[in-house]
C-alpha positions in Angstrom: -5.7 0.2 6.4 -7.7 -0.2 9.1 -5.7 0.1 12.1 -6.4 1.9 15.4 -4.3 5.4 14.3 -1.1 6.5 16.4 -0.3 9.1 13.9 -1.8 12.8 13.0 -0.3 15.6 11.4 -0.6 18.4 13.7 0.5 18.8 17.4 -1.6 17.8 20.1 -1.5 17.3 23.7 0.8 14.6 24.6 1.7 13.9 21.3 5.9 13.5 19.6 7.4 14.8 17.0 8.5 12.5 14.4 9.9 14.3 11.7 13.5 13.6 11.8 13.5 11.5 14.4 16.6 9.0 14.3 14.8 4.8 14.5 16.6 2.7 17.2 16.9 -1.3 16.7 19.0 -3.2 18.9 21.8 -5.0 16.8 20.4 -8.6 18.3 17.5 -8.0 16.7 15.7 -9.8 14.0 17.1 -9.1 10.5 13.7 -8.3 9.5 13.0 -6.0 12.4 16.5 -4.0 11.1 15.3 -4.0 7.4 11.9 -2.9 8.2 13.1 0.2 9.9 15.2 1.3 7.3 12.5 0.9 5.1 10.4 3.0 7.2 13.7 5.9 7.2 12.9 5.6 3.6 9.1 6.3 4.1 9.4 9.5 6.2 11.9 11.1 3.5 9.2 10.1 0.9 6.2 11.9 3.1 8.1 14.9 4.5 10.7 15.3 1.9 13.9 16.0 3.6 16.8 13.0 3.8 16.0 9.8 5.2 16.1 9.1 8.9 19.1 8.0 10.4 18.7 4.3 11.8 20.8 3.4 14.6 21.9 0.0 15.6 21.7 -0.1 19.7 24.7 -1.9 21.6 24.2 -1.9 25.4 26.9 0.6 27.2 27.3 2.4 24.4 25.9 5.7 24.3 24.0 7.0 21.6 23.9 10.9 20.0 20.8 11.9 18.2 21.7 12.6 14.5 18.8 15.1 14.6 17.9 18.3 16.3 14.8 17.2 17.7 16.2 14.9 19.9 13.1 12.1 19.4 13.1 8.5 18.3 11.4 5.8 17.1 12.7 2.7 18.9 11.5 -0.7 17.0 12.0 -3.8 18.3 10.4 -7.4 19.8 9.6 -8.8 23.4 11.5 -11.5 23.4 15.1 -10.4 21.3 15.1 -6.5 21.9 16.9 -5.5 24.8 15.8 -1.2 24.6 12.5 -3.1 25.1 13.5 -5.7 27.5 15.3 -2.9 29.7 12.1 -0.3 29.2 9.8 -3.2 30.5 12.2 -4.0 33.9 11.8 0.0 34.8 8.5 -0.2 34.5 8.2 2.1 30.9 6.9 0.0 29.1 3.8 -2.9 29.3 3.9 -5.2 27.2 1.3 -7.8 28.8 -1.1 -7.8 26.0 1.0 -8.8 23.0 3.5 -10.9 24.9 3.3 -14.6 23.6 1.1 -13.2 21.0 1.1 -14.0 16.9 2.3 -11.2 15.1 0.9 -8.5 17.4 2.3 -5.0 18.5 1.4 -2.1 20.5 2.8 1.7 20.4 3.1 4.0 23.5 5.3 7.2 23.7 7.9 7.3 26.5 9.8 10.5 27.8 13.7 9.9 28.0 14.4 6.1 26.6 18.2 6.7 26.3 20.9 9.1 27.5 20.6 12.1 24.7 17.3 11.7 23.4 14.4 13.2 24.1 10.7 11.4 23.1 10.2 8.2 21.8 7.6 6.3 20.1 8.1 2.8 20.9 6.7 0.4 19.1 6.8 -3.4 20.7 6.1 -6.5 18.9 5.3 -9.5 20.1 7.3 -11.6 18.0 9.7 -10.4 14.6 6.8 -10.2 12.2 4.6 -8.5 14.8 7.3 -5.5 14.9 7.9 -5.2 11.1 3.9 -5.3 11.0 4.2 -2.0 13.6 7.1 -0.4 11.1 5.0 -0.7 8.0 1.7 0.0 10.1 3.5 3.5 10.8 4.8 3.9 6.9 1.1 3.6 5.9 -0.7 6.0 8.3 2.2 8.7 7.5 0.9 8.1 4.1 3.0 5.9 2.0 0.8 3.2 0.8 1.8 -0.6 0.3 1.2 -0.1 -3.3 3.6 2.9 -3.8 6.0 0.8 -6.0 3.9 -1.6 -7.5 0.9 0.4 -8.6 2.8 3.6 -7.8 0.9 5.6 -5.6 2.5 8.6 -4.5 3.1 9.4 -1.2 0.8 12.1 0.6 3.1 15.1 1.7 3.5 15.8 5.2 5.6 18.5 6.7 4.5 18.2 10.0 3.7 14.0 11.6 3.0 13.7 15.5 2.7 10.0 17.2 -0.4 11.0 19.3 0.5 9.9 23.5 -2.1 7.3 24.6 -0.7 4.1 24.0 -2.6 1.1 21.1 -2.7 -2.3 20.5 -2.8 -4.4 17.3 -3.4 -8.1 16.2 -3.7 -11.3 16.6 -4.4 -11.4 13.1 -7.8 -13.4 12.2 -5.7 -15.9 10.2 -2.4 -17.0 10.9 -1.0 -17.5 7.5 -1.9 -14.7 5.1 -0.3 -14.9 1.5 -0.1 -15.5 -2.0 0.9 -18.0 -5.2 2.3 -16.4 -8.4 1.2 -18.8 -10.6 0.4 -18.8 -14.3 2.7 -15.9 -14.8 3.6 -16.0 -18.4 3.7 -14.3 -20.5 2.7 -11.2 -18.7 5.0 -11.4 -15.8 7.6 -13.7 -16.5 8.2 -10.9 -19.7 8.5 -8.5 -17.2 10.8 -10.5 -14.4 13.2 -11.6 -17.7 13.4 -7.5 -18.8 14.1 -6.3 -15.9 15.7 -8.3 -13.6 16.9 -11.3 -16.0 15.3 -13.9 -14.1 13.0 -14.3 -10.6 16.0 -13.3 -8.6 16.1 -11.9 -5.3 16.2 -8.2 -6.6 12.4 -9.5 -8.2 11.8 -11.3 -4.9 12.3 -8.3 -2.3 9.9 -6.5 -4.0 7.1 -9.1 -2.9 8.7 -9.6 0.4 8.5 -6.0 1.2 4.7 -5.8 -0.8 3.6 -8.7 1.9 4.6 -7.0 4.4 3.2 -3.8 4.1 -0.2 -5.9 3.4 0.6 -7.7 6.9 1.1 -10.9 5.1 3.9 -13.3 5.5 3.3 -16.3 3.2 4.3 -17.0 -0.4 4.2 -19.9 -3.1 6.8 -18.5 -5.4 6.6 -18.2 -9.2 7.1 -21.5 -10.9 5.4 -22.0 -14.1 7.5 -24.0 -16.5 9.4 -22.3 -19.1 9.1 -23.2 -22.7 10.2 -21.2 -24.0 11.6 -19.1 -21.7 13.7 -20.5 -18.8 11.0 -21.4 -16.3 11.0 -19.9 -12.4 12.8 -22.1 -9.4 12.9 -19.9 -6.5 15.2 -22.4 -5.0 17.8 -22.1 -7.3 16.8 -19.5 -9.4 18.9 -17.6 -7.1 20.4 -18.4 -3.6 19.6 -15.5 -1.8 15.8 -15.9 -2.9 15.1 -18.8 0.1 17.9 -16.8 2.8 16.2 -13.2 2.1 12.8 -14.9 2.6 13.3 -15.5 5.7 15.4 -12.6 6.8 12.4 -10.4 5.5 10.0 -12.6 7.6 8.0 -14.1 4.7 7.3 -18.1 5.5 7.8 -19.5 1.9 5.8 -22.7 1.2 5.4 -24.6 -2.4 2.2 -25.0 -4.2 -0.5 -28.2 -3.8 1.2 -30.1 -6.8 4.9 -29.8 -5.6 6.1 -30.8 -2.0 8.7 -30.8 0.0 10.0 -27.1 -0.5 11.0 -28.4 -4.3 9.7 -27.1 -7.8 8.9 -28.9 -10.5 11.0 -27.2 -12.8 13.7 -28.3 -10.5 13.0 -31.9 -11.2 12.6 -31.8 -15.1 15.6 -30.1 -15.3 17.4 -33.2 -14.6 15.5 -35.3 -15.5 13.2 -36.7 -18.6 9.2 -36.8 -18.4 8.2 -39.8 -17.3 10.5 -40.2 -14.6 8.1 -38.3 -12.1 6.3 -41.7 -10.9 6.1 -42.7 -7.4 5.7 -46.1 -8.3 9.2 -46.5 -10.5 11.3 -44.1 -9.1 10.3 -44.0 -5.9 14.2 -43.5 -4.2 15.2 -41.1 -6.7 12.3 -38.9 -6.1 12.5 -39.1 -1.9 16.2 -37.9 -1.8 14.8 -35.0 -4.0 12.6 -34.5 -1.4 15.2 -34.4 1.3 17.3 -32.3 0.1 14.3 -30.0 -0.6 14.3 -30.6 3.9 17.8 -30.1 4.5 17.9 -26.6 2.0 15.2 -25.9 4.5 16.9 -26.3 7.4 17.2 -22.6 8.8 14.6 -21.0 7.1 11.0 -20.3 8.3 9.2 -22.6 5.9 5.5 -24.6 5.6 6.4 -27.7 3.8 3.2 -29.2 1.4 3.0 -32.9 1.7 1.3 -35.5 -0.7 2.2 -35.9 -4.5 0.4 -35.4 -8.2 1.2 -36.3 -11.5 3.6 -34.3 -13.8 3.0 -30.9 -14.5 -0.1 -30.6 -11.9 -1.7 -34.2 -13.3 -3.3 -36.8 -11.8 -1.1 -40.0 -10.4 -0.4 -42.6 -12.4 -1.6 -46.0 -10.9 -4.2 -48.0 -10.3 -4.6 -47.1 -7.0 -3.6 -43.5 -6.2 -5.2 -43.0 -3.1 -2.2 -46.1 -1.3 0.6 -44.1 -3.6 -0.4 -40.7 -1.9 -0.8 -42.5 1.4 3.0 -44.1 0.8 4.4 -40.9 -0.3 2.6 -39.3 3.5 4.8 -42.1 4.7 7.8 -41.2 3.5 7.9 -37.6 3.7 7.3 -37.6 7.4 10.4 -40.2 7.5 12.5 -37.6 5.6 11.5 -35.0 8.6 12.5 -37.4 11.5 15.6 -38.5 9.6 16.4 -34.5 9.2 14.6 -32.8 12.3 14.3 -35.5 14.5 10.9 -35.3 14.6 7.8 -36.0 12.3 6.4 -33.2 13.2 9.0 -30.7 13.7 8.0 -28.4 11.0 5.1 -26.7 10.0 3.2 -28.9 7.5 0.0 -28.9 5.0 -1.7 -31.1 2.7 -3.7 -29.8 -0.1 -7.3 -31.5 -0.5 -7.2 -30.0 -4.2 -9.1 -31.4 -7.5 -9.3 -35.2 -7.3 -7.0 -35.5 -4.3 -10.3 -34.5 -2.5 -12.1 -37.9 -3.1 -8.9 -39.2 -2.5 -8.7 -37.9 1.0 -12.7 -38.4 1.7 -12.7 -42.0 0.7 -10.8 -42.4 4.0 -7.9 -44.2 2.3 -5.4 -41.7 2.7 -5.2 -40.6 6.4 -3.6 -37.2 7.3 -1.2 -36.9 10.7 -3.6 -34.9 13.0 -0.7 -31.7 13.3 -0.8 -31.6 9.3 -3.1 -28.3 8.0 -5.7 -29.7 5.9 -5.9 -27.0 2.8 -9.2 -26.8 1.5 -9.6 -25.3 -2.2 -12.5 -23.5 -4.3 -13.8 -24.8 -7.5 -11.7 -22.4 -8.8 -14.1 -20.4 -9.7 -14.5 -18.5 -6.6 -16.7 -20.9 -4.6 -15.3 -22.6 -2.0 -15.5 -27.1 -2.6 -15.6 -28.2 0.7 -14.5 -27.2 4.7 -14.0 -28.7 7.7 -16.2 -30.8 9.9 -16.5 -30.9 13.2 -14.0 -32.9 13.6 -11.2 -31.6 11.1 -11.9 -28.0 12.5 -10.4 -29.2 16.2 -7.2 -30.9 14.3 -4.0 -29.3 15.5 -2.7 -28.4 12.4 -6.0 -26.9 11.8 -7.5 -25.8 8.3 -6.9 -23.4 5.7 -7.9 -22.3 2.2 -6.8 -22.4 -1.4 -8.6 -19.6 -3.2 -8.4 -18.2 -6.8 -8.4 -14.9 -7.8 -7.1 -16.1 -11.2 -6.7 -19.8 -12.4 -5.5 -21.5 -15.7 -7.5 -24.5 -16.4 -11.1 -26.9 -17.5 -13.7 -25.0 -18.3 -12.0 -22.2 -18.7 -9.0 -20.1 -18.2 -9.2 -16.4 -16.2 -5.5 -14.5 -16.2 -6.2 -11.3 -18.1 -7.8 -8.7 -16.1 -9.7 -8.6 -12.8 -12.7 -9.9 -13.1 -13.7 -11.0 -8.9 -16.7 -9.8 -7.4 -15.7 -8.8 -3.8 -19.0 -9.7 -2.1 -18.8 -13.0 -3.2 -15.0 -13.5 -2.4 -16.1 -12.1 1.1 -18.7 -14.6 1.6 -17.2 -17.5 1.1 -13.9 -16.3 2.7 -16.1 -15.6 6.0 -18.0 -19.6 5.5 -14.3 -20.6 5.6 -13.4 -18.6 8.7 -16.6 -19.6 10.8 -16.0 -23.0 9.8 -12.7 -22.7 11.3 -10.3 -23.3 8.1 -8.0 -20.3 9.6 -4.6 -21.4 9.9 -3.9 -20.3 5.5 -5.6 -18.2 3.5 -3.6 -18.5 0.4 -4.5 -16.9 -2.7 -3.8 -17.5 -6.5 -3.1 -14.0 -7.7 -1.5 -15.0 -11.5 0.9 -12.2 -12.7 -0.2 -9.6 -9.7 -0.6 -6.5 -11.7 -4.2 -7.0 -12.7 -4.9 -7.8 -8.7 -4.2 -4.9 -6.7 -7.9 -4.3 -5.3 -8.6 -7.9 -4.4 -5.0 -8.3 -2.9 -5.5 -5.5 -0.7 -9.0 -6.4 0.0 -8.3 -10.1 1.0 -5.4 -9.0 2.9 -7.3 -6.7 4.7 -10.3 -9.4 5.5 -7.4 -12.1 6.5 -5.5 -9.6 9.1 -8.9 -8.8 10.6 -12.6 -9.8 9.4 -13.9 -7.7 11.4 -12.8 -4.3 9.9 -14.9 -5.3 6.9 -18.8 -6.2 7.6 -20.8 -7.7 5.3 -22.2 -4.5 4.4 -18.6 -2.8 4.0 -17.7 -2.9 1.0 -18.6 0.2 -0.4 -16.6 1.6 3.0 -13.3 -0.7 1.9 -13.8 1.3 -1.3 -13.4 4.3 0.1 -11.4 3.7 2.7 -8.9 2.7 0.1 -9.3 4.9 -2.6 -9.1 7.7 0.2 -5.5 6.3 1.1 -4.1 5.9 -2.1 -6.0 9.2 -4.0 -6.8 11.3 -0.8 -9.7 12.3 0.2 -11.5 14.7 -2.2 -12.0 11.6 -5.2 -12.4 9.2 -3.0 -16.4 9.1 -2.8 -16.2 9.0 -6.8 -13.6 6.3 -6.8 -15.1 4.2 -4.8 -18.6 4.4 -6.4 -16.6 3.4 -9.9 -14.4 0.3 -8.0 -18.4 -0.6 -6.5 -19.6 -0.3 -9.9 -16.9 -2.2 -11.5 -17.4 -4.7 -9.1 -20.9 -5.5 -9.7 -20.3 -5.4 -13.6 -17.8 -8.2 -13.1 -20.0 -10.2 -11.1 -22.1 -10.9 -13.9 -19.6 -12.6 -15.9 -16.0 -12.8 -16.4 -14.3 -11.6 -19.0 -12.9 -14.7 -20.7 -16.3 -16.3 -20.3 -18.4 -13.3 -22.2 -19.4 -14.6 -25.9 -20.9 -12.4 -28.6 -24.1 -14.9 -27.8 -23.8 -13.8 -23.7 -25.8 -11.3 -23.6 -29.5 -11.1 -25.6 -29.5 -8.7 -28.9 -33.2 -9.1 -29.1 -34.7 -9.9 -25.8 -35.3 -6.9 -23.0 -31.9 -4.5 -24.7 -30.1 -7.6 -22.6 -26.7 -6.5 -24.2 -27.7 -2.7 -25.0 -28.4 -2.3 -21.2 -25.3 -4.0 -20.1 -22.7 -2.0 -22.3 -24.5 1.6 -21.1 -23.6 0.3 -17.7 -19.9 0.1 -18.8 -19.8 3.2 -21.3 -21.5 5.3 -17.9 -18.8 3.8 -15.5 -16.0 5.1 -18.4 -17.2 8.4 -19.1 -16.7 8.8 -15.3 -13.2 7.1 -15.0 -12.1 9.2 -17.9 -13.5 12.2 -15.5 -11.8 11.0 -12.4 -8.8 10.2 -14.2 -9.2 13.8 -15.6 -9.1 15.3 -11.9 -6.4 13.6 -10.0 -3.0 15.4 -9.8 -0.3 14.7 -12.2 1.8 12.3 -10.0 -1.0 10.1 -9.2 -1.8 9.8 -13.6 0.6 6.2 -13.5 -2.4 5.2 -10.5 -4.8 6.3 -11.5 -4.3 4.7 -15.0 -3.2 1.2 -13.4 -5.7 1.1 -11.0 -9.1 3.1 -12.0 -9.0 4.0 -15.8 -7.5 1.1 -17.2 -9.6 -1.9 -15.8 -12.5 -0.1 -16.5 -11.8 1.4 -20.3 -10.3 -2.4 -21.2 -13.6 -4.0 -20.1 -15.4 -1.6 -21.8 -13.5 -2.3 -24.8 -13.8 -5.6 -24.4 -17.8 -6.5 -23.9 -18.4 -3.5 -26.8 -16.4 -6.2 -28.9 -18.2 -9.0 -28.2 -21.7 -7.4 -28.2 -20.7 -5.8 -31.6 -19.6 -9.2 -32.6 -23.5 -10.6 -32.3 -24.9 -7.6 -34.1 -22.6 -7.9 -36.8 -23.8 -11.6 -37.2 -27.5 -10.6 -37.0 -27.5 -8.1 -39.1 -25.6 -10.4 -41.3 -28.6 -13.3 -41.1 -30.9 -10.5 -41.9 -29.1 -9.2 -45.3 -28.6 -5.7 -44.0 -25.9 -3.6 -45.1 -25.3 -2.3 -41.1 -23.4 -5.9 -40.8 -20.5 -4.1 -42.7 -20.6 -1.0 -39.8 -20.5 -3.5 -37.5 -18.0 -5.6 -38.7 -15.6 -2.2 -39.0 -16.7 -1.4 -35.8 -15.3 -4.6 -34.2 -12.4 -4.3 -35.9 -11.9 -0.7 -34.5 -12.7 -1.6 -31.2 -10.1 -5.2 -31.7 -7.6 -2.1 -32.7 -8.5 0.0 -29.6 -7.5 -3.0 -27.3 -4.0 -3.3 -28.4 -3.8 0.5 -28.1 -4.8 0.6 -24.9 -2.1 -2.1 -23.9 0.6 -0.4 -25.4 -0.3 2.6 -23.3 -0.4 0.3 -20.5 3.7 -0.5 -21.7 4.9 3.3 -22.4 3.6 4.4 -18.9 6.2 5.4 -16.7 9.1 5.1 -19.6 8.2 1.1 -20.1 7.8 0.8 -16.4 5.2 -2.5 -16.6 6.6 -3.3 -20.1 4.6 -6.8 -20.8 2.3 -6.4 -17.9 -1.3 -6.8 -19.6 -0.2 -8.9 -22.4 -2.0 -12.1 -21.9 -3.9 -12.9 -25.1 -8.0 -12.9 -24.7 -9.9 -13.0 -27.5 -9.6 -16.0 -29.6 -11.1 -19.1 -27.2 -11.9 -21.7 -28.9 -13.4 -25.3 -27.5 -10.4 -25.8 -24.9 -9.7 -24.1 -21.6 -6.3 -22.7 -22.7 -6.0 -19.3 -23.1 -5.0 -18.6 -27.3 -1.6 -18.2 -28.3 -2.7 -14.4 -29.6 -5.4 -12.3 -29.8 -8.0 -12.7 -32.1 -11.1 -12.0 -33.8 -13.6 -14.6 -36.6 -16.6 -15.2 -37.5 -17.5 -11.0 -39.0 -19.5 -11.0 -41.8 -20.0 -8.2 -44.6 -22.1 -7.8 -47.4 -21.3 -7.0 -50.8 
């Protein structure tokens, strides 16, 4: 989003042609690189609206014909597997010097007569397989396709005319090496969704988020893997075959989550076998083959394997001393990856210092192999527990983060709706990346939908933290409300997404009582809801304004969040005056108590409108109950209202 740009959309000096330019990948190359490019075919027929560009596999000595009548072409591929690029950089074409032996970097330059029958080419290099997808879906989104055009569904802007301007650019390392996210929590809202329209979380499900990632430039993912009752819970393993193989031939690193190591899911484990059986201390064999086969499934995949153990279902472990179980269970896993790799430390590896495992791990009982990535967590509540010292920041597995954008859990749960204040999320982000905790950022993003602002803004902080200051966020605003509504609305988008933001940051959703805000002291609750009926009236006006197409984005991504939180803090404030008015025998408690009810009403509408959009599109997206808490940190079974009063 924030790239250097390599694309306008009207001739200049210098500049190529690439409307209807065939895309060249050399048949050695990376899967991913090949499956990129034909995703990026797919992006210029979206923008310029003719058929798809052609991609052509490249096979030294043979020659090529151009599909097209321009002649040009867009040759993809990396340093060290492409040979186009190898052959470009022994005749002196091409320099690749500052992205080779990079992470995930790439450059673009324009070179006159690449191969026998073409004309132009934009060439884009990368450093390394991910670094040349990251170029194909860097090109996608300055054409104007944006990474949310399928899952938010953001139109593409129309382009008859695109030009790959001459002077050559440069792109990456990114700020932190592994950028990604943990579907976690998902039912009912997405789990509803996966099991209507794909059956389960299949590959079909899965290349959706490998090809969202990407375009986000992030490549790392603890899959879906809440448990099932009563549905039939998610084990990406397993779930399908392909899910672990297409991972990798996409060029997303797939990991596991704090509570399940060794590339295993629970759900894989109580499958088989009865509660109770997950206990280090009496099934202690049983449970390390289940972690090497979790090692050998792993074998030729791209993959960060979590170390450590906890109790059942995300528990504590059982024992009287924990912190010696956690240290034999180190023990053993790093046994299983010299028994399988021939090495301890063969494969990328992180230990999460999450909940009570972190005064497990500072008590200095439990000691962590120094090329192991400590993974540091937040309270999850947005503020980050605890980063390295001095001395953990020089480790060479280095540091990383665990950070929620939703969680289920004590005090309280938070899966609905987004409800994250961006300058705080920034700020702690940035303590984690000064402190050195840069190897993972890894964030809990619950059923997705709700998230698409703080995905992209996380993502965008993670690839580079310097593109967004500590002043920038009204400029992220705009900069992405410009890309995904165009320019005209974005100044008025981005003052509601600003506006929404600080509204949020007062309290989140789940967490708002009818006794949050004052009835009676300074219009507390009076001057809170104007706030949110003023930032309606002008999503409703926005919403209003943008063309038809962009209606399904607009809704999902500006009119909805705002009109459900609108909805729901009118509730809850009603909800106090209709229990005032009640202790002062006044007959406006009975207005009030319809009015709740009304407003109770207008929440379901408004989710059902969220279900019919796009003929059922994100049927079950939106459906997590949250009205009803009670004393307990689980989110209610359904939505609901007590406690109105009338008068007779």
């Amino acid at each position: 989003m924030f790239e250097d740009k390599f694309v306008q959309f009207s001739a200049s000096t210098g500049s190529i042609d690439l409307v209807d330019a065939c895309i060249v990948v050399d048949v050695q190359d990376w899967p991913g690189v090949r499956l990129a490019a034909e995703s990026l075919a797919q992006d210029f027929a979206r923008v310029a609206g003719n058929d798809p560009s052609q991609v052509i596999l490249w096979h030294p000595g043979v020659t090529l014909t151009s599909p097209k009548s321009t002649k040009n072409s867009i040759i993809v591929g990396t340093v060290g597997s492409s040979r186009i690029i190898q052959q470009l950089e022994s005749e002196a074409k091409l320099d690749t010097t500052k992205i080779r032996g990079k992470w995930e970097s790439f450059n673009t330059t324009v070179i006159d007569q690449v191969l026998p029958g073409f004309g132009r080419a934009l060439v884009i290099s990368g450093s390394d397989k991910r670094g040349a997808i990251f170029g194909c879906y860097t090109l996608s989104e300055q054409i104007g396709v944006s990474p949310w055009y399928w899952w938010a569904d953001v139109p593409p802007q129309k382009h008859l005319e695109i030009y790959a301007i001459s002077h050559p650019t440069w792109h990456g390392e990114p700020s932190v090496q592994y950028r990604g996210i943990f579907l976690n929590d998902e039912a009912p809202a997405l789990t509803g969704w996966v099991l209507e329209k794909y059956g389960k979380y299949n590959s079909k499900f899965y290349i959706k988020i490998f090809e969202l990632l990407l375009r986000l430039k992030a490549n790392f993912l603890w899959p879906a893997m809440w448990p099932g009752y009563p549905n039939p819970g998610a084990s990406f393993f397993v779930d399908d075959p392909d899910n672990q193989r297409l991972a990798d031939e996409y060029g997303i690193v797939v990991s596991t989550s704090h509570h399940e190591p060794m590339q295993r899911l629970s759900n894989e484990w109580f499958s088989e076998n009865p509660d109770g059986s997950w206990n280090w201390l009496t099934n202690r064999e049983k449970i390390r083959q289940f972690f090497e086969l979790g090692a050998e499934r792993a074998r030729d995949h791209e993959s960060y394997f979590t170390l450590g153990m906890r109790g059942e279902y995300d528990k504590k472990m059982a024992g009287d001393d924990p912190a010696a179980v956690v240290q034999d269970v180190v023990k053993a896993q790093r046994n299983v990856f010299e028994k399988v790799y021939g090495r301890k430390d063969a494969v990328p590896q992180l230990f999460a210092v999450y909940k009570e495992v972190q005064s497990l791990y500072e008590s200095g009982r439990i000691k962590i192999p120094d090329d192991v990535t400590l993974l540091f967590q937040d309270d999850n509540f947005g503020s980050i527990r605890r980063l390295p010292t001095t001395s953990e920041a020089t480790r060479s597995g280095g540091a990383g983060v665990y950070y929620h954008l939703e969680y289920v859990g004590s005090p309280r749960s938070y899966k609905w709706i987004n409800s994250n204040s961006l300058g705080k999320t920034q700020h702690q982000l940035m303590q984690a990346y000064h402190h050195n905790a840069r190897r993972i950022w890894i964030f809990n993003v619950g059923d997705l939908k709700p998230l698409e602002i703080p995905i992209t803004f996380v993502m965008a902080l993670a690839w580079n933290v310097r593109d967004i200051p500590f002043d920038g966020l009204k400029s992220f605003f705009a900069t992405m409300a410009k890309r995904e509504f165009g320019q005209e609305l974005a100044g008025d988008i981005a003052q509601i997404w600003h506006e929404y933001d600080r509204l949020v940051s007062l309290r989140k959703h789940e967490l708002i009582e009818p006794d949050t805000f004052s009835i009676l002291h300074d219009k507390e609750a009076d001057l809170v809801l104007q706030r949110w009926k003023t930032l309606l009236e002008k999503a409703n006006q926005v919403h209003d304004r943008v063309s038809d197409e962009s209606k399904a984005a607009s809704f999902q991504l500006i009119l909805h969040p705002v009109k459900a939180s609108y909805i729901y803090v009118a509730l809850q404030i009603t909800r106090a005056k209709n229990l005032l008015y009640a202790r002062q025998r006044r007959n406006s408690a009975n207005k009030a108590a319809a009015s709740a009810l009304a407003l109770f009403d207008q929440d379901f509408d408004l989710s059902e409108e969220y279900h019919r959009q796009l003929n059922g599109k994100w049927n079950h997206m939106m459906m997590q109950p949250h009205y009803g808490y009670e004393e307990t940190w689980h989110a209610p079974s359904r939505d609901m209202i007590g406690g109105l009063c009338r008068r007779s």
